[in-house]
Structures are given as C-alpha cells and as structure tokens.
C-alpha positions as MATLAB code, in Angstrom:
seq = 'XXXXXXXXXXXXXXXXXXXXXXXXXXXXXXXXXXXXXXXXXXXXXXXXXXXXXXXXXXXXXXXXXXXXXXXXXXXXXXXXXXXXXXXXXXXXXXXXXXXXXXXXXXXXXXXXXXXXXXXXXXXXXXXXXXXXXXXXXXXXXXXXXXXXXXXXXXXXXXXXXXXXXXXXXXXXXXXXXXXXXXXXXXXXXXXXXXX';
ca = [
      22.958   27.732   38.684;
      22.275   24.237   37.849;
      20.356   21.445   39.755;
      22.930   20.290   42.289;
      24.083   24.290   43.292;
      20.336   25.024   43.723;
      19.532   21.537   46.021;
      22.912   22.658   48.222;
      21.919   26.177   48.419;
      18.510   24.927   49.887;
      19.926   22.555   52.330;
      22.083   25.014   53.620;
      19.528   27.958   54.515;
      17.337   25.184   56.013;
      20.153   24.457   58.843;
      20.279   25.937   62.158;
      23.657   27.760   63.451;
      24.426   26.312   67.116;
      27.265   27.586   68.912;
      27.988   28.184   72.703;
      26.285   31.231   74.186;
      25.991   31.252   77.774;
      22.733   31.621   79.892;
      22.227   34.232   82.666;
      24.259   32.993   85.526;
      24.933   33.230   89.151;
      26.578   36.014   90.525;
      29.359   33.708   92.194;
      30.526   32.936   88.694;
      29.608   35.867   86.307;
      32.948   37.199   86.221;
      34.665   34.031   84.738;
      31.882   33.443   82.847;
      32.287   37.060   81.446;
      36.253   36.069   80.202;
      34.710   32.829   78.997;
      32.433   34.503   76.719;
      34.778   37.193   75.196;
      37.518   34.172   74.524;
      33.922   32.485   72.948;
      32.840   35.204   70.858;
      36.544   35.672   69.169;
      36.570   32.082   68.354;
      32.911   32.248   67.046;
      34.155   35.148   64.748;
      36.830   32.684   62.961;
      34.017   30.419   63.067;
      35.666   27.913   65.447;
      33.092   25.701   67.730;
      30.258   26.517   65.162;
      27.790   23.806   63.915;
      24.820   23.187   61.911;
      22.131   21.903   62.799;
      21.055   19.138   60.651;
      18.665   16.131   60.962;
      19.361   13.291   63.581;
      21.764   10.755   61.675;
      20.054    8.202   63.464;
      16.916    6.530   61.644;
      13.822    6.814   63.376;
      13.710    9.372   65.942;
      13.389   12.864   65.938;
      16.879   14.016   66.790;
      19.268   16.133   65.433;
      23.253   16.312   64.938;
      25.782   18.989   64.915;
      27.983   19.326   62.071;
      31.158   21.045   61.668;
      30.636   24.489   60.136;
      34.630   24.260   58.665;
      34.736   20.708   57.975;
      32.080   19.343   55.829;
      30.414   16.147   56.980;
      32.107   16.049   60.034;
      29.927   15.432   63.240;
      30.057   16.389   67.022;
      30.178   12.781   68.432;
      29.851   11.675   71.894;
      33.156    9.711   72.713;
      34.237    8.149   76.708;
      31.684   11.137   77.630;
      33.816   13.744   75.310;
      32.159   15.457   72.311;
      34.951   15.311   69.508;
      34.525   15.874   65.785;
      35.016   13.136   63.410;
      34.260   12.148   59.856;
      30.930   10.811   59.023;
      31.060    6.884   59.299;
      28.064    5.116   57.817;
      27.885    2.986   60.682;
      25.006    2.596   63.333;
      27.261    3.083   66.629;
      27.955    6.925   64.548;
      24.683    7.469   63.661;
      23.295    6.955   67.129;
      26.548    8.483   68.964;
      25.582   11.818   66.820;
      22.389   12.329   67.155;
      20.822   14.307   70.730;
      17.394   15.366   71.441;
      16.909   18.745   71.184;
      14.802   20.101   74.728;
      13.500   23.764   74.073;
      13.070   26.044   77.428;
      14.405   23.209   79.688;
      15.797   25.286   81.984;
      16.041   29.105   80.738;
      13.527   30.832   78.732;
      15.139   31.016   75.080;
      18.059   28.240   75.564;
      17.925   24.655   74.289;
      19.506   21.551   76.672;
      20.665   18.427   73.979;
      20.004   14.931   75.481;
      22.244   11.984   74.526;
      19.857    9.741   72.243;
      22.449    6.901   73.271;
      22.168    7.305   76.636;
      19.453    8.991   78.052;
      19.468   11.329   81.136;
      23.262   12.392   79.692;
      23.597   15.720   77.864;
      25.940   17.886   76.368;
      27.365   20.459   78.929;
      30.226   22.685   78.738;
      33.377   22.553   81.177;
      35.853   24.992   80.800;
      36.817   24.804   76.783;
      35.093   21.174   76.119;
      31.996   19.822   75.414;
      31.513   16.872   77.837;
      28.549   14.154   77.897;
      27.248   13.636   81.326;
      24.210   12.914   83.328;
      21.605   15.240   85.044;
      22.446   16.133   87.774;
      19.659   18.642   89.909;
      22.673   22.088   90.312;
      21.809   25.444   88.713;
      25.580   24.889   87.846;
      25.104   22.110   85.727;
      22.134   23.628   84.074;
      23.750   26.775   83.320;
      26.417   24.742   81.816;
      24.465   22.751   79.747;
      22.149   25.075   78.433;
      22.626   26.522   74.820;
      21.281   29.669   72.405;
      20.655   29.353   69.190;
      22.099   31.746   66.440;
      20.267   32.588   63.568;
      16.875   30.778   63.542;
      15.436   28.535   66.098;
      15.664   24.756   66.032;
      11.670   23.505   65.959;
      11.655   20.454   67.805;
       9.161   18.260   66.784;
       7.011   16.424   69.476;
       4.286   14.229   69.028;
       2.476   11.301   70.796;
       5.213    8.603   71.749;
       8.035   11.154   71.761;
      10.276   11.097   74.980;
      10.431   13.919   76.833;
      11.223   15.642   79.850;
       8.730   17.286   82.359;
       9.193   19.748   84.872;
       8.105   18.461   88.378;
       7.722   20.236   91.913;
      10.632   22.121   93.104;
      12.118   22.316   89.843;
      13.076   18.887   89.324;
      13.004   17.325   85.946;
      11.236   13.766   84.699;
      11.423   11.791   81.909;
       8.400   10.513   80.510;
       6.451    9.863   77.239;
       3.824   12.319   75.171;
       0.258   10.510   75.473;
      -1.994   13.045   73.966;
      -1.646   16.633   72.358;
      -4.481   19.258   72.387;
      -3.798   23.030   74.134;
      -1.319   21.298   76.397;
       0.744   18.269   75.736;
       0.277   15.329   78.314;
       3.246   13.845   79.487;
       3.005    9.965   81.461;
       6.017   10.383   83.927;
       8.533    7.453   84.516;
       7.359    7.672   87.989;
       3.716    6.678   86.785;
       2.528   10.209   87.429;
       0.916   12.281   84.495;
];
C-alpha cells in the first residue's frame, strides 16, 4: 500500500455509518412504522439512504455532515426544508447548508436528533420516505420522527464551554442555551436567562 491508500483507508474507519433506524414508538403507529422499517432495512442492505459521518463542512463549529455512502463527496443538504444530495460545492451557503449539530440522548436513550446549523431550532426529521428540515415542535410524533441510531460506532459529539446546546426543561420541554462551565455536570445558561 502506498501513502495515499493508507491516508484513505484511515479516513474511512474513522467515519460514522448513519442511516434511518426508528425509535420505540407509540402504539397508535407501530404497525406502519413496522412496514416502514422492513421497506428501510431492504434499502439499507443495497446501501441506499446510508451516510458517513464526516466533519462539519462548515469552518468553525463543531458540526458534522452526512455524506453519500454510493456517491463520493456528495452531501445531504438542506434545500426549501428538503434534505437532497448534491455534489460538494466549495461555497459557504454549502458548507453551512451541510453541516447539523449532532444532539446525543435528546429525546430517546441511544438515538441522536441533528439540528440545522443554518437555522437553528430546525432539524432533520423523517416523513414518510424523505428527510425534511423543520422546526421543533413539542409532539412525541415529531420526536420519534426525528430521532436517529447510529450503526456501527457512535458519533462523539464534542461539547465544550461556548457550545450551543439544548437543555431539557420541566415537563419535557426542550431549551436552547449556551455551555458556561464543565466539571461532573455541564452548566447550561438557558435562552430564557435560566441556568
């Protein structure tokens, strides 16, 4: 192997698989949800809807983007509130259209929820076959639909002081707000001036 095969092979067992697997569910939908998934799991065996994860494409945040496990160097990119695929373009608008904050445990134990970093409060949900942009919204529904696994290893998302983030409140509700300090527990000043 020379230099170059080595430096590929190295990037590539660093990324993270991402596909759609969905999260335990209500009972009112678990049947359609069950059809949903076997459809999902034959198109994840031809390796259809699979990305890697890869490094935000956006400088200076902590981000990631998905790209195309079949088409190299193509991105999942948030379009008129769509997610479509589409070549890499070395343009800021692309780099900040492709690049989502990964949230660990948002909702479910062991499932990740990807905020917009282009417009915050929006993240990726599914609906029916697409992957649609939209905002949070306080429904089990939508948070079952936007809530992802994970296949191979986890995604580590990296927080530190400064980083935006979102904080569960009473009754379940969600906040944005920043990370002021890190010891055993991360501190979190809320949007709403609360800490």
């Amino acid at each position: 192997m020379n230099y170059h095969e080595d430096k590929h092979k190295e990037e590539t067992l660093g990324k993270v698989m991402f596909s759609c697997t969905l999260p335990p569910c209500s009972p009112t939908r678990k049947q359609t949800k069950i059809a949903r998934e076997k459809e999902r799991k034959k198109s994840l065996q031809k390796g259809k809807d699979r990305y890697n994860i890869v490094k935000g494409l956006a400088e200076g945040v902590d981000g990631i983007s998905f790209e195309s496990l079949l088409k190299r160097r193509h991105y999942l990119r948030a379009r008129n509130n769509y997610l479509i695929l589409e070549p890499f373009d070395d343009t800021e608008d692309y780099r900040k259209e492709t690049t989502f904050l990964p949230l660990q445990d948002m909702w479910f134990e062991g499932y990740f929820a990807f905020e917009s970093l282009l417009n915050p409060a929006h993240f990726i949900r599914r609906r029916g076959e697409k992957l649609r942009l939209q905002r949070y919204e306080n429904s089990h529904f939508f948070k079952e639909d936007s809530s992802f696994k994970l296949t191979r290893k986890r995604c580590i998302a990296c927080v530190k002081v400064g980083s935006r983030v979102w904080a569960r409140a009473e009754k379940g509700c969600f906040l944005r707000g920043v990370v002021t300090a890190m010891d055993d527990e991360i501190h979190v000043q809320l949007e709403n001036g609360k800490k």
